[in-house]
TINUVO-92885 format. One line per field, with one value per residue (C-alpha): residue number from 0; z, x, y. Coordinates in steps of 0.05 Angstrom, whole numbers, padded with zeros to 5 digits. Each point is the difference from the previous one (the first is absolute). Layout:
BEGIN
num	[NUM, ...]
Z	[Z, ...]
X	[X, ...]
Y	[Y, ...]
***
This chain:
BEGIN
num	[0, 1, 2, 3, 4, 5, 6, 7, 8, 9, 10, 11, 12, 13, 14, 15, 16, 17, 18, 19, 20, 21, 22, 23, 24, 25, 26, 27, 28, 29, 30, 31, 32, 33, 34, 35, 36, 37, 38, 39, 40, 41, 42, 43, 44, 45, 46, 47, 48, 49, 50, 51, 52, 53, 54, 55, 56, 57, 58, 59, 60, 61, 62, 63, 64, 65, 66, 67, 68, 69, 70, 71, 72, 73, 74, 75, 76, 77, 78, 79, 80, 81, 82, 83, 84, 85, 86, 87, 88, 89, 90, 91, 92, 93, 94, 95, 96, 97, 98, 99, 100, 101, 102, 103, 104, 105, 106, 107, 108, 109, 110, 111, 112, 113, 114, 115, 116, 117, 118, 119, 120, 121, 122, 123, 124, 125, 126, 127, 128, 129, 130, 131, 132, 133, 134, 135, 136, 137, 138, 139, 140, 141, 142, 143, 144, 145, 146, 147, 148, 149, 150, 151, 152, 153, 154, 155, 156, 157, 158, 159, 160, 161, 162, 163, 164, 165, 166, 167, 168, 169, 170, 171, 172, 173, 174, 175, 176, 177, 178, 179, 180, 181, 182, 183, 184]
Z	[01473, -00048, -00004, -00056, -00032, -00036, -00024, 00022, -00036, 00040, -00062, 00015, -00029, 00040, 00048, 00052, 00053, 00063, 00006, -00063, 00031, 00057, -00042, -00024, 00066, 00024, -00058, 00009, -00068, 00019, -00011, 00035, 00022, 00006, 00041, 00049, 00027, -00017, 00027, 00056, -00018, 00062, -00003, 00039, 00063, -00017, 00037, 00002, 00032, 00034, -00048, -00036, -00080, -00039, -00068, 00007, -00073, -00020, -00053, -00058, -00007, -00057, -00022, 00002, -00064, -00038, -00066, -00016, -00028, -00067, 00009, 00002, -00068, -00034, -00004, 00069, -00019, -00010, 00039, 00012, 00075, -00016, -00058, 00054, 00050, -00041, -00025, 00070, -00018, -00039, -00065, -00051, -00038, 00052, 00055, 00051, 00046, 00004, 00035, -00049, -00007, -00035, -00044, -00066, -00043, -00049, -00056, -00032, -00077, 00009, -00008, -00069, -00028, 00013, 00071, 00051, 00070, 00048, 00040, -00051, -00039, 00062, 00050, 00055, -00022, 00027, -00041, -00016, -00030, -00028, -00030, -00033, -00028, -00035, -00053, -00018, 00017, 00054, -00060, -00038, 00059, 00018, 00081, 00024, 00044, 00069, 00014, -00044, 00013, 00024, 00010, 00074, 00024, 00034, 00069, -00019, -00028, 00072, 00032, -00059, 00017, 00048, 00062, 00070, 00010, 00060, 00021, -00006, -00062, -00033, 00014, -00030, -00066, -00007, 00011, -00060, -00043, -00049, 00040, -00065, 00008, 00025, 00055, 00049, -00006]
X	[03959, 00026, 00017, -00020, 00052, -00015, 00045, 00016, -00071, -00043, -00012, 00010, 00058, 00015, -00029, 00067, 00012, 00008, 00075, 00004, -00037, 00050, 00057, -00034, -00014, 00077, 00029, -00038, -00044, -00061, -00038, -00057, -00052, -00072, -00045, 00014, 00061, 00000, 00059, 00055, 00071, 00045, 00068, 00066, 00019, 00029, 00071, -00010, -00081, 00000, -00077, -00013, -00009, -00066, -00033, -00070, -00023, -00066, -00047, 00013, 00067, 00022, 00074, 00042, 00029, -00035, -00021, -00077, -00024, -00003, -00046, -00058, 00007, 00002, -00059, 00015, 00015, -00060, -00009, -00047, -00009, -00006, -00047, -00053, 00019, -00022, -00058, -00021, -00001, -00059, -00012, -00006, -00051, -00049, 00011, 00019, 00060, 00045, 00067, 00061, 00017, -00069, 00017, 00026, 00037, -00046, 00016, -00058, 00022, 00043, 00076, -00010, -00044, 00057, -00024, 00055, 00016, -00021, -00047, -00045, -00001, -00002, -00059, -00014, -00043, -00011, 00027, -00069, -00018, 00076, -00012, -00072, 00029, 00058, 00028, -00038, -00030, -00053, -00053, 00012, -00009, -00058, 00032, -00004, 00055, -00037, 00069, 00043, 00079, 00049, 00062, 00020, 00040, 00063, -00039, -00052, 00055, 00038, -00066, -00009, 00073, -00029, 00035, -00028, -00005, -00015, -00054, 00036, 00029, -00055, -00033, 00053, 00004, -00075, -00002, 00029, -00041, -00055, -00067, -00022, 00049, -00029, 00041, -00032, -00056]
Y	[00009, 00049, 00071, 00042, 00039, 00075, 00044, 00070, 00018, -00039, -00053, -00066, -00042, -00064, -00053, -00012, -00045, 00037, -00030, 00049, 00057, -00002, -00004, 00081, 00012, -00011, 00033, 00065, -00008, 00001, 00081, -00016, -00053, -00010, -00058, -00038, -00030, -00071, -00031, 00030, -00030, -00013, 00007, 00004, 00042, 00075, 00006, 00070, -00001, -00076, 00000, -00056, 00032, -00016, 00016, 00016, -00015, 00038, -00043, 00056, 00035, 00056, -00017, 00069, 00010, -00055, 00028, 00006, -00069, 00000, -00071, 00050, 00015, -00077, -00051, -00051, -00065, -00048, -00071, -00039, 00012, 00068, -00011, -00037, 00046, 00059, -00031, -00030, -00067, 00006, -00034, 00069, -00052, -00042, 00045, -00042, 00000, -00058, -00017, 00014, -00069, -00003, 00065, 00010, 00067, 00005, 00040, 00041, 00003, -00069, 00003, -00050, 00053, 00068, 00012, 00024, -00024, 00063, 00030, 00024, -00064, -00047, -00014, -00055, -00063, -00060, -00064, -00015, 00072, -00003, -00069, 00023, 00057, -00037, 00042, 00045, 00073, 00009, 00012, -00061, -00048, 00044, 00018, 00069, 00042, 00017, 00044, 00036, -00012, 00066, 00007, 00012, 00057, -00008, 00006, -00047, -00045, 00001, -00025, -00055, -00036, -00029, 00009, 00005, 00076, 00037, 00045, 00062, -00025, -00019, 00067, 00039, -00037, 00002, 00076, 00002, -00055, 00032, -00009, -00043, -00052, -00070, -00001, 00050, -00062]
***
């Protein structure tokens, strides 16, 4: 399990590790937390108290002092995990959903024809669809988009890496996803 990192704002920046959310923890950086704790770090005895130390690591921590994310701001970086993710594993042209080893990038105004590699430009097929459509636009082999592409925000992009995220984490990233997106699906 990981811990998801925000800065002092409250947006998110980082999945960590929880070895690395203790490493905050002990060195005083962390501003504040929110969830649940999701791990409790033993360590040695305290001369002073005769108690055994421990980390109680909560599932979302602020870093104090961290500047605001600037990731925010940029376009997240596009794979194809993400791509199927986003697009729920469902062919944009037949409709139906398939397992990703069964999935293609397709690119809607082709790469050989001046089309770029991103969000807008890229939808899920299936090799069959992706195979059909070849080189050419979605009018001139006569297929039609049942979804448009978008490009995911930075919370929407932290749900689409793929990582096993917790209830209280997932609820706070989606609080902040546009009610549009695909992913409250």
């Amino acid at each position: 399990m990981d811990v998801l990192q925000l800065d002092i704002s409250g947006r998110p920046q980082a999945w960590m590790t929880v070895k690395e959310a203790a490493t905050l923890y002990a060195s005083d950086a962390i501003a504040w937390t929110l969830g649940d704790t999701c791990a409790t770090l033993r360590g040695g005895i305290q001369r002073s108290t005769g108690l055994v130390s421990r980390i109680e690591v909560h599932s979302i921590i602020a870093v104090r002092g961290s500047m605001p994310s600037r990731a925010w701001r940029t376009t997240p970086a596009i794979t194809n995990p993400k791509l199927f993710s986003r697009d729920r594993h469902v062919c944009a042209y037949c409709g139906h959903r398939f397992a990703s080893d069964d999935l293609t990038r397709e690119h809607i105004i082709p790469v050989s024809r001046g089309g770029a590699d991103s969000w807008m430009n890229c939808i899920t097929a299936c090799r069959g669809c992706n195979g059909h459509k070849g080189s050419r636009l979605p009018e001139e082999a006569r297929m039609t988009l049942m979804y448009l592409p978008y490009v995911p925000s930075l919370h929407e992009d932290m749900i689409l890496r793929g990582r096993r995220i917790l209830v209280d984490q997932m609820e706070f990233l989606l609080a902040s996803v546009p009610r549009s997106s695909r992913l409250h699906d």
